[in-house]
CHARMM-style PDB file with segment names, atoms N, HN, CA, C and O in Angstrom:
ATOM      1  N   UNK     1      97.234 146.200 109.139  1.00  0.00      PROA
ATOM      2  CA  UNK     1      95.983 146.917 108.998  1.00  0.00      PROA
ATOM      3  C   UNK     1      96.228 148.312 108.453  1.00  0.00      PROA
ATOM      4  O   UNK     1      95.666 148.724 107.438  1.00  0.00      PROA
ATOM      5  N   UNK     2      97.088 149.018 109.168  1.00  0.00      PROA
ATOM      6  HN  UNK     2      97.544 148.683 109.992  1.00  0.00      PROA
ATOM      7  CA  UNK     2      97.568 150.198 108.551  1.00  0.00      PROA
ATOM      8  C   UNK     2      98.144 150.461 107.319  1.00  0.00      PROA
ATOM      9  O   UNK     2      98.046 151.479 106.634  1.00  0.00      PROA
ATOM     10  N   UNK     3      98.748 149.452 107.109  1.00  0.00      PROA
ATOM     11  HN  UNK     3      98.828 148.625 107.665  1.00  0.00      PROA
ATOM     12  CA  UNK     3      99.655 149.523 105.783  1.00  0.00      PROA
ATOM     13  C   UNK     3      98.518 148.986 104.573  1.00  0.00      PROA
ATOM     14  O   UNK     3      98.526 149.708 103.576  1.00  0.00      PROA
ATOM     15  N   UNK     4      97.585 147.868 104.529  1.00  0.00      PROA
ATOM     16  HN  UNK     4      97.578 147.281 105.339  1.00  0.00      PROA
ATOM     17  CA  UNK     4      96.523 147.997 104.084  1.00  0.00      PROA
ATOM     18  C   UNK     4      95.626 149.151 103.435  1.00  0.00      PROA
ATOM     19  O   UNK     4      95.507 149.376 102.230  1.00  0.00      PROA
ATOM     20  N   UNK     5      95.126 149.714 104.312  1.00  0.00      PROA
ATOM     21  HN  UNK     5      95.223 149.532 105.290  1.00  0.00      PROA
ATOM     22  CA  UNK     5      94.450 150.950 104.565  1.00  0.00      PROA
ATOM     23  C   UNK     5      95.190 152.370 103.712  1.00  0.00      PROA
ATOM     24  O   UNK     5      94.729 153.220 102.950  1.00  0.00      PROA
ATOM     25  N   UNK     6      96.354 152.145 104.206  1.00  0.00      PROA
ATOM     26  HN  UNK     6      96.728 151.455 104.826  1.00  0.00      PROA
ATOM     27  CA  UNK     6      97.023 153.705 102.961  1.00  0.00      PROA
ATOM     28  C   UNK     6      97.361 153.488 102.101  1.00  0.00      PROA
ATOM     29  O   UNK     6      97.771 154.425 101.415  1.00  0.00      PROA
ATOM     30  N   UNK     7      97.435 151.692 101.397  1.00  0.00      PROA
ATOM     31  HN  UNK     7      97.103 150.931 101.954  1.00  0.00      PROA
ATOM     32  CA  UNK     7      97.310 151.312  99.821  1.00  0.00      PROA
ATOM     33  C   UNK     7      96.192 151.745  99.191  1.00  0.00      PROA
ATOM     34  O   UNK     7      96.163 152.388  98.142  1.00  0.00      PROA
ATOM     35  N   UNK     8      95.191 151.354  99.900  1.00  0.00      PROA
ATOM     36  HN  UNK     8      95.214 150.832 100.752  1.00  0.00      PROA
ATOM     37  CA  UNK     8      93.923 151.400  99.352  1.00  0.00      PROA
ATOM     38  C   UNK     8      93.732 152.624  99.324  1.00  0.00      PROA
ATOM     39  O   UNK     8      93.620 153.063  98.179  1.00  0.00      PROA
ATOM     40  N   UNK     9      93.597 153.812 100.624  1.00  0.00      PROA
ATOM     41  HN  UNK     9      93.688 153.455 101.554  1.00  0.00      PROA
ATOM     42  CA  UNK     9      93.764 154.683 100.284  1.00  0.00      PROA
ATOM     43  C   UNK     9      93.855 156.060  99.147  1.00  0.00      PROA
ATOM     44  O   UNK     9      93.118 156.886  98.608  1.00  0.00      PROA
ATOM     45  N   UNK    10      95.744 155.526  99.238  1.00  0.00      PROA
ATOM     46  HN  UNK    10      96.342 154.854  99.676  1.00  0.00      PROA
ATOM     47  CA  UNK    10      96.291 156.166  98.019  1.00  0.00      PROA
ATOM     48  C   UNK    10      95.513 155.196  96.335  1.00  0.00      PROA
ATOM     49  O   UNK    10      95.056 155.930  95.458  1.00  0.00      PROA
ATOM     50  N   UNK    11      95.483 154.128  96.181  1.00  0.00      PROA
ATOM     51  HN  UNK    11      95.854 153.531  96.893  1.00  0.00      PROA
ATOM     52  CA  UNK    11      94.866 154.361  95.037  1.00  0.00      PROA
ATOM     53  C   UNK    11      93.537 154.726  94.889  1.00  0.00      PROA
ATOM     54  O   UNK    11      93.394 155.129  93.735  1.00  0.00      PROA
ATOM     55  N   UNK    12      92.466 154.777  95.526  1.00  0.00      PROA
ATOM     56  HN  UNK    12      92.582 154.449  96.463  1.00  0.00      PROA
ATOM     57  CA  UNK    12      91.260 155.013  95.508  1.00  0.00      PROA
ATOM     58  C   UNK    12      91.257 156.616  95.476  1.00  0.00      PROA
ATOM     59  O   UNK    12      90.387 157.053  94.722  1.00  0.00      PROA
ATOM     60  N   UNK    13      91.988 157.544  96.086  1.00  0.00      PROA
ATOM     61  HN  UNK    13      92.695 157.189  96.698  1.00  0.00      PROA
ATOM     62  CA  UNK    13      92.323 159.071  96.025  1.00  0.00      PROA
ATOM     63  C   UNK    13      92.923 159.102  94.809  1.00  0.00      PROA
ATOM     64  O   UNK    13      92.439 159.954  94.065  1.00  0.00      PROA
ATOM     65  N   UNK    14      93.933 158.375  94.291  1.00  0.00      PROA
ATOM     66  HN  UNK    14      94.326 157.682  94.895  1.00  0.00      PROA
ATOM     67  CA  UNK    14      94.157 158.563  92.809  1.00  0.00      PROA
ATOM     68  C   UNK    14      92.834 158.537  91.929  1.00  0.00      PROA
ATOM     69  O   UNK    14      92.538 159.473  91.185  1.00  0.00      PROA
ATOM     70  N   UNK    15      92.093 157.437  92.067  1.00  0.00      PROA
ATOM     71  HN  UNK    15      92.334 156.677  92.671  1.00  0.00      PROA
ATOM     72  CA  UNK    15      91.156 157.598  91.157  1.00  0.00      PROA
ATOM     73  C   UNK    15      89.873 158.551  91.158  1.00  0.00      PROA
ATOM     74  O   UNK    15      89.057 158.789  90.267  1.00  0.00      PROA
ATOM     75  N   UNK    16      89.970 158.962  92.325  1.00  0.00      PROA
ATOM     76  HN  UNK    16      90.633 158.769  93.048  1.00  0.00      PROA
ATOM     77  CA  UNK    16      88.648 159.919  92.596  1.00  0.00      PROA
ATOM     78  C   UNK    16      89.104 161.482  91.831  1.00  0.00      PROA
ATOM     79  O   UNK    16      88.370 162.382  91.423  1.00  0.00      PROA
ATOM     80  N   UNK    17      90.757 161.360  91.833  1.00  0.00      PROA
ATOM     81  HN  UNK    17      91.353 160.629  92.165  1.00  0.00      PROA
ATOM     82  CA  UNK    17      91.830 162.806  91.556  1.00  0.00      PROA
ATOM     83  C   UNK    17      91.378 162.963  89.974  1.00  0.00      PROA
ATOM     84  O   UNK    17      90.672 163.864  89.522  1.00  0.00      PROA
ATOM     85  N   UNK    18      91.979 161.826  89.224  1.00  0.00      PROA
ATOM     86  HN  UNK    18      92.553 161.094  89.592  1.00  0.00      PROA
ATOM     87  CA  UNK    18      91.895 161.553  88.105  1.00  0.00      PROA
ATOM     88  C   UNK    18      90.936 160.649  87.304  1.00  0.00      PROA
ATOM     89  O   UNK    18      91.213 160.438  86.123  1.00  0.00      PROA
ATOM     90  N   UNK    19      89.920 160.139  87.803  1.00  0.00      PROA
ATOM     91  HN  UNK    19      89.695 160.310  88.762  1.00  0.00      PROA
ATOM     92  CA  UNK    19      88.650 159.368  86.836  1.00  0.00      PROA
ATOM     93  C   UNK    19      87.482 160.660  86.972  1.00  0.00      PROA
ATOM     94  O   UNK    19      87.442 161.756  87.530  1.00  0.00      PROA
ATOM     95  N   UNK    20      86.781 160.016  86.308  1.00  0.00      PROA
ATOM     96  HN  UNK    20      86.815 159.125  85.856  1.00  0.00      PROA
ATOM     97  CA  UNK    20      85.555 160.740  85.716  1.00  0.00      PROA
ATOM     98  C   UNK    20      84.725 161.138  87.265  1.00  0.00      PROA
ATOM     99  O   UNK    20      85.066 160.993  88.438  1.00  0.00      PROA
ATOM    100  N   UNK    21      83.576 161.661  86.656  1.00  0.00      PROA
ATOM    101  HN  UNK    21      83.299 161.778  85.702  1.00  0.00      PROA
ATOM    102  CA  UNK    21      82.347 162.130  87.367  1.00  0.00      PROA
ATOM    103  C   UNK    21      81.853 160.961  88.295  1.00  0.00      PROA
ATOM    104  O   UNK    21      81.788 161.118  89.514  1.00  0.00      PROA
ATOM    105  N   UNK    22      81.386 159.371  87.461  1.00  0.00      PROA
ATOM    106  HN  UNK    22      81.438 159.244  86.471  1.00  0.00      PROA
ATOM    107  CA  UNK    22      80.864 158.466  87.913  1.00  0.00      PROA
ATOM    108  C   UNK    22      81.870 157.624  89.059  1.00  0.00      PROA
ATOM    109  O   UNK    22      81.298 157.143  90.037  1.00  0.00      PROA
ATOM    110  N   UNK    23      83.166 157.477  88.944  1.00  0.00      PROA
ATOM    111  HN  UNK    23      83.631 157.868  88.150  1.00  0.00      PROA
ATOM    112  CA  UNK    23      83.945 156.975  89.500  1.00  0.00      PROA
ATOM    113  C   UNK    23      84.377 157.741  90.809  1.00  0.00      PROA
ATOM    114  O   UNK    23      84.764 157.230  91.860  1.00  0.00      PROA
ATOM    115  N   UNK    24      84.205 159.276  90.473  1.00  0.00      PROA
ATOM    116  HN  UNK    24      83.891 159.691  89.619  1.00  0.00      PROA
ATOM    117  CA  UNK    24      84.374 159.912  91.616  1.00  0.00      PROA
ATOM    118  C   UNK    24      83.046 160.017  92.845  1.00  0.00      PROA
ATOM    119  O   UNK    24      83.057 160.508  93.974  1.00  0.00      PROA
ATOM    120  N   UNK    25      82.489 159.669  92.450  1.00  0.00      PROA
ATOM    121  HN  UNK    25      82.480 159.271  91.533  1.00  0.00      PROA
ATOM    122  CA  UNK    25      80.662 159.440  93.189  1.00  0.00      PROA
ATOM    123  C   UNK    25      81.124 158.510  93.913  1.00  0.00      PROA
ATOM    124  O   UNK    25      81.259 158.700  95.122  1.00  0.00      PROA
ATOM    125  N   UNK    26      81.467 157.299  93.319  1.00  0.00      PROA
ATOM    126  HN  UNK    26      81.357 157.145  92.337  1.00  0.00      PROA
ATOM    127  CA  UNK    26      81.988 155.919  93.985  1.00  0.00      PROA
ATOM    128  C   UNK    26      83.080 155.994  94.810  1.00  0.00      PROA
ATOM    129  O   UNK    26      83.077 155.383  95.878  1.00  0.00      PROA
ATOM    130  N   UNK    27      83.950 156.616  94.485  1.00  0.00      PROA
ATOM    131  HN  UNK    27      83.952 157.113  93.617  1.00  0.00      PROA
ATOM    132  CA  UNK    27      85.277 156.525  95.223  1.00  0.00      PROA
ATOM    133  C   UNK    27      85.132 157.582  96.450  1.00  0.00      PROA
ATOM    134  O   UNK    27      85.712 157.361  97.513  1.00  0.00      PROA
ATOM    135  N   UNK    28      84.503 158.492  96.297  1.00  0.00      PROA
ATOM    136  HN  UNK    28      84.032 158.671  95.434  1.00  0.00      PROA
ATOM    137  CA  UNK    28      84.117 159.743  97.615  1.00  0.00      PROA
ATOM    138  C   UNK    28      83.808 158.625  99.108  1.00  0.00      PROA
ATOM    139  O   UNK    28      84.618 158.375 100.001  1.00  0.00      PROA
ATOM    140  N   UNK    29      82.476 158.147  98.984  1.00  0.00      PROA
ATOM    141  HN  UNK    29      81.818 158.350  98.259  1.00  0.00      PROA
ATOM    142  CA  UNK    29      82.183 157.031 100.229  1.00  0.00      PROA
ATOM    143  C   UNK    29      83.366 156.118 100.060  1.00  0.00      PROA
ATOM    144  O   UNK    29      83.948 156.248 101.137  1.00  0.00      PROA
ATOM    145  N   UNK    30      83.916 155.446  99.486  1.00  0.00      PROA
ATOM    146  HN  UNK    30      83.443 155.340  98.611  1.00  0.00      PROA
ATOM    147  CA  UNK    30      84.921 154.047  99.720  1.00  0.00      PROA
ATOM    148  C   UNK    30      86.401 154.857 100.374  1.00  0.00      PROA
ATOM    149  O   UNK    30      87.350 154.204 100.808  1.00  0.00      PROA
ATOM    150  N   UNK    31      86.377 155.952 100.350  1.00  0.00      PROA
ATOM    151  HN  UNK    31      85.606 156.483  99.998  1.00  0.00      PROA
ATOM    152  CA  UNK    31      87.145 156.846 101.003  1.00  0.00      PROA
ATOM    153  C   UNK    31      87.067 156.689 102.458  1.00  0.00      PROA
ATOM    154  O   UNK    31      87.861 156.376 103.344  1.00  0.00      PROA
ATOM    155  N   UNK    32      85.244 157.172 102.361  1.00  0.00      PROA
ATOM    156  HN  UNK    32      84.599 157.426 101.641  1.00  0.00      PROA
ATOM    157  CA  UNK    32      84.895 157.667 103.978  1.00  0.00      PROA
ATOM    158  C   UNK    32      84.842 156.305 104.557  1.00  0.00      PROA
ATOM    159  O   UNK    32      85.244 156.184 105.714  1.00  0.00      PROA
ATOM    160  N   UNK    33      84.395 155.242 103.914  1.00  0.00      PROA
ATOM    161  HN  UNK    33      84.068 155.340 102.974  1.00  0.00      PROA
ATOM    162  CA  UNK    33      84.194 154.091 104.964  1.00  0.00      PROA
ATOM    163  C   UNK    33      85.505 153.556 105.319  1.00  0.00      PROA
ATOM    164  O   UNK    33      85.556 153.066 106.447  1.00  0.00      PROA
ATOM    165  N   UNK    34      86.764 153.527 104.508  1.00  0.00      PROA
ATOM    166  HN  UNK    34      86.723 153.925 103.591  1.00  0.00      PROA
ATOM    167  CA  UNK    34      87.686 153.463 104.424  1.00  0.00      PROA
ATOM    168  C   UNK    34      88.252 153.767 106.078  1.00  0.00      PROA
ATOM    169  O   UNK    34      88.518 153.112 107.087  1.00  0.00      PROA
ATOM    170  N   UNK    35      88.240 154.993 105.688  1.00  0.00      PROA
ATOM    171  HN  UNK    35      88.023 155.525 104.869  1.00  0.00      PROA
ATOM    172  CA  UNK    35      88.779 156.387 107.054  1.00  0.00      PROA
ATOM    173  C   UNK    35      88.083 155.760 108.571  1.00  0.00      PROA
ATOM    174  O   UNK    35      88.519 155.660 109.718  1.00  0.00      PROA
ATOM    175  N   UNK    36      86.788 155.414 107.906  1.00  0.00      PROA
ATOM    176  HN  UNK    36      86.434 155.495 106.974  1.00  0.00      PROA
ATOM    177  CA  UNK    36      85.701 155.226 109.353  1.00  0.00      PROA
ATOM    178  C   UNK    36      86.403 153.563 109.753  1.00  0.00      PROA
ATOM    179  O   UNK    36      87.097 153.543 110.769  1.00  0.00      PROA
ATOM    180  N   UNK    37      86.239 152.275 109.020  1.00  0.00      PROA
ATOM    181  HN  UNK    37      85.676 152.291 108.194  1.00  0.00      PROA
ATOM    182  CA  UNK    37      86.861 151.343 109.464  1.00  0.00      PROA
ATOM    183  C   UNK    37      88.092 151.603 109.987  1.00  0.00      PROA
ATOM    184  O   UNK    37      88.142 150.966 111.040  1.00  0.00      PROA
ATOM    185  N   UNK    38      89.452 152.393 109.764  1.00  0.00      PROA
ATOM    186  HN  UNK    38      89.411 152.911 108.909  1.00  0.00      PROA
ATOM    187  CA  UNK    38      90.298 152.196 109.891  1.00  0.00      PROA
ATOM    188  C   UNK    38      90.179 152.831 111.471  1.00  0.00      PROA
ATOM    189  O   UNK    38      90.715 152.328 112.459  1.00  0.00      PROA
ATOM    190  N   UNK    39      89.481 153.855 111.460  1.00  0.00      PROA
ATOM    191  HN  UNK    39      89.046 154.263 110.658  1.00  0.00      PROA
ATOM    192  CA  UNK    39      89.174 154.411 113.006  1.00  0.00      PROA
ATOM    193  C   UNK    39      88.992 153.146 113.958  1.00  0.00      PROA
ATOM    194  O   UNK    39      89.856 152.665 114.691  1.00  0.00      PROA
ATOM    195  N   UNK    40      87.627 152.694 113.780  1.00  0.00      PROA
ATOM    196  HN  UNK    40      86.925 153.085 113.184  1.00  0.00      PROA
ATOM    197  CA  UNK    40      86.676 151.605 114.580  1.00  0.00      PROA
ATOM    198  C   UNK    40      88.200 150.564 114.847  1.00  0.00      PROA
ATOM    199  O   UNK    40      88.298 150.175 116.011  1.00  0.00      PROA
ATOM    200  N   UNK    41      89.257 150.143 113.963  1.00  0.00      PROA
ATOM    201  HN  UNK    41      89.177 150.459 113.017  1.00  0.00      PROA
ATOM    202  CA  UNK    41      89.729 148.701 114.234  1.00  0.00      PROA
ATOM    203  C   UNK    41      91.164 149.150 115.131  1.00  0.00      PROA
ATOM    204  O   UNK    41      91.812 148.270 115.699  1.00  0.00      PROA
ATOM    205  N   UNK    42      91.521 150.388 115.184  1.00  0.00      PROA
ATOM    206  HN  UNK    42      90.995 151.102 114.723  1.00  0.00      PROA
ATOM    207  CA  UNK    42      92.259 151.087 115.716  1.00  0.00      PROA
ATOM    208  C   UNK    42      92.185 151.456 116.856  1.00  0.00      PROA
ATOM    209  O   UNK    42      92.756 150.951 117.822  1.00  0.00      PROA
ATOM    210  N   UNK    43      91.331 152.554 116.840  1.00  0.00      PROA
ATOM    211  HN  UNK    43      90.867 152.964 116.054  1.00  0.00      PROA
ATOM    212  CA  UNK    43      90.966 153.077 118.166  1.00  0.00      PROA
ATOM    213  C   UNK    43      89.755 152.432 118.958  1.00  0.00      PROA
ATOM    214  O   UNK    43      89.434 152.893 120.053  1.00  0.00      PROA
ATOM    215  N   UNK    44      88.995 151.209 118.311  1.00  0.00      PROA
ATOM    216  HN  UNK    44      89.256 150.835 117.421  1.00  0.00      PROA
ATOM    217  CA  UNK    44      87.823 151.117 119.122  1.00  0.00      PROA
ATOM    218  C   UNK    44      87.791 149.590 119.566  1.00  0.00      PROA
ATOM    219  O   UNK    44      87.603 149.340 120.757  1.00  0.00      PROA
ATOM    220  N   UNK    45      87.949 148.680 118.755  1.00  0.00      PROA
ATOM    221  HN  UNK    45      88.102 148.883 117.788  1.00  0.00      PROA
ATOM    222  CA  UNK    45      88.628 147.314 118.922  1.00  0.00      PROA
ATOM    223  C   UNK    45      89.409 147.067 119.741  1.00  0.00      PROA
ATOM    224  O   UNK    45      89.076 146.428 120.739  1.00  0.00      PROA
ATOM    225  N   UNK    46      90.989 147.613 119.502  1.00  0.00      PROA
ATOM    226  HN  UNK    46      91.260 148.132 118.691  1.00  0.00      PROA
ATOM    227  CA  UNK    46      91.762 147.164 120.383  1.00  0.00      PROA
ATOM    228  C   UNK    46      91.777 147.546 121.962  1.00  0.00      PROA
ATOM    229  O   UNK    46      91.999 146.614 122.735  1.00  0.00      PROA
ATOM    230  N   UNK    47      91.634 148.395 122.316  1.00  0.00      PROA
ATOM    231  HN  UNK    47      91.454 149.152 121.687  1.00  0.00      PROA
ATOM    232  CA  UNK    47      91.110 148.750 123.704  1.00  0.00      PROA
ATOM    233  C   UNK    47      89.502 148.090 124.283  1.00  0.00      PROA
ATOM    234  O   UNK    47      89.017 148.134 125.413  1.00  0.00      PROA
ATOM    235  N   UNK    48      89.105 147.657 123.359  1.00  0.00      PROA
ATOM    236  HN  UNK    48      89.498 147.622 122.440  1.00  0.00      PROA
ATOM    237  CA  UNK    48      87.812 146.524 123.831  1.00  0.00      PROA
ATOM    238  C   UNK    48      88.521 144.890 124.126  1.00  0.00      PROA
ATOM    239  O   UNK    48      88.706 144.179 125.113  1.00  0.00      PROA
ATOM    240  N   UNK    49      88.746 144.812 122.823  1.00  0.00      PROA
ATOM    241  HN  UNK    49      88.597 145.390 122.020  1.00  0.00      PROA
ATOM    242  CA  UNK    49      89.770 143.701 122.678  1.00  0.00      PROA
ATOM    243  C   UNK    49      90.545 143.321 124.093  1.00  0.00      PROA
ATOM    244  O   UNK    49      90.349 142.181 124.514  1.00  0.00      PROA
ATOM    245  N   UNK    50      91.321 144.102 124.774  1.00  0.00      PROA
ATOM    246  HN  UNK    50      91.480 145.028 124.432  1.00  0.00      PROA
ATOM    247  CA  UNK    50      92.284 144.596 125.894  1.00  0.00      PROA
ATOM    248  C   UNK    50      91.156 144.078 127.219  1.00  0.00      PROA
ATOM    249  O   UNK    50      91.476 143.254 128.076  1.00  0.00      PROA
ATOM    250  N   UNK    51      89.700 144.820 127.139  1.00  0.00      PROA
ATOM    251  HN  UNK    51      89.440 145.490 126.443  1.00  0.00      PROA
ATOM    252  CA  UNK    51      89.258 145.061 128.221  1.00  0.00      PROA
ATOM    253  C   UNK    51      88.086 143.112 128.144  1.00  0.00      PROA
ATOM    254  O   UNK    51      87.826 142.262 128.996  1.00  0.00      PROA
ATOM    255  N   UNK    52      87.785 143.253 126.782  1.00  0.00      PROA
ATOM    256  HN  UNK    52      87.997 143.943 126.090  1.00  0.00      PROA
ATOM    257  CA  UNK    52      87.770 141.825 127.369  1.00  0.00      PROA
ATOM    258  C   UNK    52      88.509 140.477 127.715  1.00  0.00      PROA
ATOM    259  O   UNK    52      87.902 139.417 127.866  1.00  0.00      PROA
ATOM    260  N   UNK    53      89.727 140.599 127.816  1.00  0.00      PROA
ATOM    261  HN  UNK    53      90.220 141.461 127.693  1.00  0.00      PROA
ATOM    262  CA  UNK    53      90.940 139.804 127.589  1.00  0.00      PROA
ATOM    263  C   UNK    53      90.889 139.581 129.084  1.00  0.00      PROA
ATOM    264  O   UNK    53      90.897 138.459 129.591  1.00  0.00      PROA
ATOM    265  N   UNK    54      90.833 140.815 129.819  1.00  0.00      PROA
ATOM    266  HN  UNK    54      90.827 141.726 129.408  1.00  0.00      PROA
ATOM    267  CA  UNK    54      91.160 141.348 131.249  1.00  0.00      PROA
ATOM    268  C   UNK    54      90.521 140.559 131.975  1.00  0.00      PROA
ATOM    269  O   UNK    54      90.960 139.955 132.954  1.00  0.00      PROA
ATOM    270  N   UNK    55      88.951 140.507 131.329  1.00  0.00      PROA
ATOM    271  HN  UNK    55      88.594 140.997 130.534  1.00  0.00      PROA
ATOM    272  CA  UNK    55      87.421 140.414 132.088  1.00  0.00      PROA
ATOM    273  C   UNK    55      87.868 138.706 131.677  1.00  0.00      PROA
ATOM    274  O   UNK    55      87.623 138.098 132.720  1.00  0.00      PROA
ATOM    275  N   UNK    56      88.210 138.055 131.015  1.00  0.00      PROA
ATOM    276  HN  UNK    56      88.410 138.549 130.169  1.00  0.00      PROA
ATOM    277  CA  UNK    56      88.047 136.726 130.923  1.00  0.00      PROA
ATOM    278  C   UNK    56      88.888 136.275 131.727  1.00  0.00      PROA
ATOM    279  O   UNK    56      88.404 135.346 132.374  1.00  0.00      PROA
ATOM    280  N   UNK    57      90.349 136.592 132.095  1.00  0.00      PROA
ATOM    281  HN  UNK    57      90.743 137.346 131.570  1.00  0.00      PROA
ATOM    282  CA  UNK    57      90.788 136.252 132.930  1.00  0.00      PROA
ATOM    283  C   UNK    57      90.778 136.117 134.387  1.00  0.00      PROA
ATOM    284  O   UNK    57      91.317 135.310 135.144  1.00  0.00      PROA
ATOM    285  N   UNK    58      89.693 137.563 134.650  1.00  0.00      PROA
ATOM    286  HN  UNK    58      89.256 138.219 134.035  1.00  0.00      PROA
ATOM    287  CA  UNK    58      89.229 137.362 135.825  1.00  0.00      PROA
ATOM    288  C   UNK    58      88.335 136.324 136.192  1.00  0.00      PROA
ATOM    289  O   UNK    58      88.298 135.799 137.305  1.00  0.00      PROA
ATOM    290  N   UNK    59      87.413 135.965 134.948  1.00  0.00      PROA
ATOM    291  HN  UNK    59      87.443 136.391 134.044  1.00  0.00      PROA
ATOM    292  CA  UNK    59      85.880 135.015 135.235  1.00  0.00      PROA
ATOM    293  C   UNK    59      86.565 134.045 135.063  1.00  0.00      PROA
ATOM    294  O   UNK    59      85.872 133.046 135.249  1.00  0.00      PROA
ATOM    295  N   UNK    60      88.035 133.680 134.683  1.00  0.00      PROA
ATOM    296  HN  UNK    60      88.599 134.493 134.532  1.00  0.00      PROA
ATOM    297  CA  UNK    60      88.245 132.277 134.617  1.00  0.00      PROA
ATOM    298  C   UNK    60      89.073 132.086 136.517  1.00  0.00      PROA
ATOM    299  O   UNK    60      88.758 131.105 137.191  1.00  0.00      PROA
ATOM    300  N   UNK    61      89.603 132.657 136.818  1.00  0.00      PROA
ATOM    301  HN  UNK    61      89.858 133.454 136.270  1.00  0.00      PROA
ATOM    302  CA  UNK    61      90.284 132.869 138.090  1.00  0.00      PROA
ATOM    303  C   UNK    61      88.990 132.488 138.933  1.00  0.00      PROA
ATOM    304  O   UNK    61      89.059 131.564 139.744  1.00  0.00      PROA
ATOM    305  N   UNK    62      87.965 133.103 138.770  1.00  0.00      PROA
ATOM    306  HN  UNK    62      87.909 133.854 138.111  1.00  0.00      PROA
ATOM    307  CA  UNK    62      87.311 133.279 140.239  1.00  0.00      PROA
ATOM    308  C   UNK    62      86.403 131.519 140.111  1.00  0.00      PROA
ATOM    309  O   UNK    62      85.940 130.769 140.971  1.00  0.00      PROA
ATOM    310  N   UNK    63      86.479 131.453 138.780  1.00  0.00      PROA
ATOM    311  HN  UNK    63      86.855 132.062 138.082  1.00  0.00      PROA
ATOM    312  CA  UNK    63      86.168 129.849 138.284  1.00  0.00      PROA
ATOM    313  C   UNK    63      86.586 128.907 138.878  1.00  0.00      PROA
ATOM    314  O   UNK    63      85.972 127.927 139.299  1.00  0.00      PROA
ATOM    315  N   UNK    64      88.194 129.292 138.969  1.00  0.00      PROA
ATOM    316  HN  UNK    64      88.693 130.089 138.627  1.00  0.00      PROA
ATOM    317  CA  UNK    64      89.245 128.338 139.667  1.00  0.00      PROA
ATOM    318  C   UNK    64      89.125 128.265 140.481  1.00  0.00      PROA
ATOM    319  O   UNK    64      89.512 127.232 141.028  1.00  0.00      PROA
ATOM    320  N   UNK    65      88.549 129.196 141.171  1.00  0.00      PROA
ATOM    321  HN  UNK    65      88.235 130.035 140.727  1.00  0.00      PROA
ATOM    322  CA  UNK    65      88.470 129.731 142.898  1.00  0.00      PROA
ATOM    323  C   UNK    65      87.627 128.898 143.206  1.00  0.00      PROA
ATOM    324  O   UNK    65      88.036 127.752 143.387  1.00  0.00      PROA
ATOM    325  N   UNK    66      86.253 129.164 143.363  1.00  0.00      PROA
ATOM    326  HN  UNK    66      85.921 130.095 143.216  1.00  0.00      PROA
ATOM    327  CA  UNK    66      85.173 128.702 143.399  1.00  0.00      PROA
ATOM    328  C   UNK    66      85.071 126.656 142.982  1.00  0.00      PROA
ATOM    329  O   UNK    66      84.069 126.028 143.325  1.00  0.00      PROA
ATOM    330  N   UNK    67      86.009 126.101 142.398  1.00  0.00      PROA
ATOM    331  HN  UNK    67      86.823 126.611 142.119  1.00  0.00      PROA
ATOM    332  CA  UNK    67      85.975 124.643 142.068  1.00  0.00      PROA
ATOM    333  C   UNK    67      87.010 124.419 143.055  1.00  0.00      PROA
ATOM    334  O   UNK    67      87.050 123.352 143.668  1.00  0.00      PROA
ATOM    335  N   UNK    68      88.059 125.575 143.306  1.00  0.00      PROA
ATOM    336  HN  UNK    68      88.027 126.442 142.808  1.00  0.00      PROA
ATOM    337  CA  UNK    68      88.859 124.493 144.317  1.00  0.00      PROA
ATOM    338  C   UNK    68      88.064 124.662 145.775  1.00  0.00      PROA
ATOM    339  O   UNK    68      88.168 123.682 146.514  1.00  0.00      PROA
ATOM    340  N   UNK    69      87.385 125.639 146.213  1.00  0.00      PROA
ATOM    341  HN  UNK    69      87.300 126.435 145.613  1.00  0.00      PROA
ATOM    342  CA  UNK    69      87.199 126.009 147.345  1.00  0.00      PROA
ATOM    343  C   UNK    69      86.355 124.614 147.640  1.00  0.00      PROA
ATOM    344  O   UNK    69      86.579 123.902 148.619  1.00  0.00      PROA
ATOM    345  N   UNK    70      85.329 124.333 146.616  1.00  0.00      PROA
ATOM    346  HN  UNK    70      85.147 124.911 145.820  1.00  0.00      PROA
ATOM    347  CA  UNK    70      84.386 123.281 146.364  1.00  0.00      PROA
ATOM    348  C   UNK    70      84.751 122.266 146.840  1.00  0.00      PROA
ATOM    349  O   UNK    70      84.016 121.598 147.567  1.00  0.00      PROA
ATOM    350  N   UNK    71      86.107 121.885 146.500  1.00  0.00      PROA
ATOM    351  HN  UNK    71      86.703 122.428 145.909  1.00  0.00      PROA
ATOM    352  CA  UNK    71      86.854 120.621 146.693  1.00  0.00      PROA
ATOM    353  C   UNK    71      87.195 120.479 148.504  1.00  0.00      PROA
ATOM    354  OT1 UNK    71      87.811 119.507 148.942  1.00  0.00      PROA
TER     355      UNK     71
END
């Protein structure tokens, strides 16, 4: 994901450095959304990711619980 992200990056900053007026309009946002996805899948995903991993294992446990107690 990271290594992704500073390809794209670096060429999209190349072209905003060195293309025209119109290309630099375009490349300014594909920058920022760039920056902003790479945030969200980093810092905001994986620690969700984590916390529902947690939460499923618990609802499957108390699952178990609850069918054997049944028995």
């Amino acid at each position: 994901m990271i290594h992704t992200t500073v390809t794209t990056l670096v060429v999209i900053a190349v072209l905003v450095i060195l293309g025209g007026s119109a290309i630099r309009e375009f490349g300014i946002p594909i920058i920022v959304g760039l920056l902003a996805g790479a945030y969200s899948s980093i810092c905001i995903a994986g620690p969700l990711w984590t916390v529902f991993r947690k939460l499923g294992g618990k609802i499957k446990a108390k699952k178990k619980y609850k069918a054997a107690k049944a028995k």
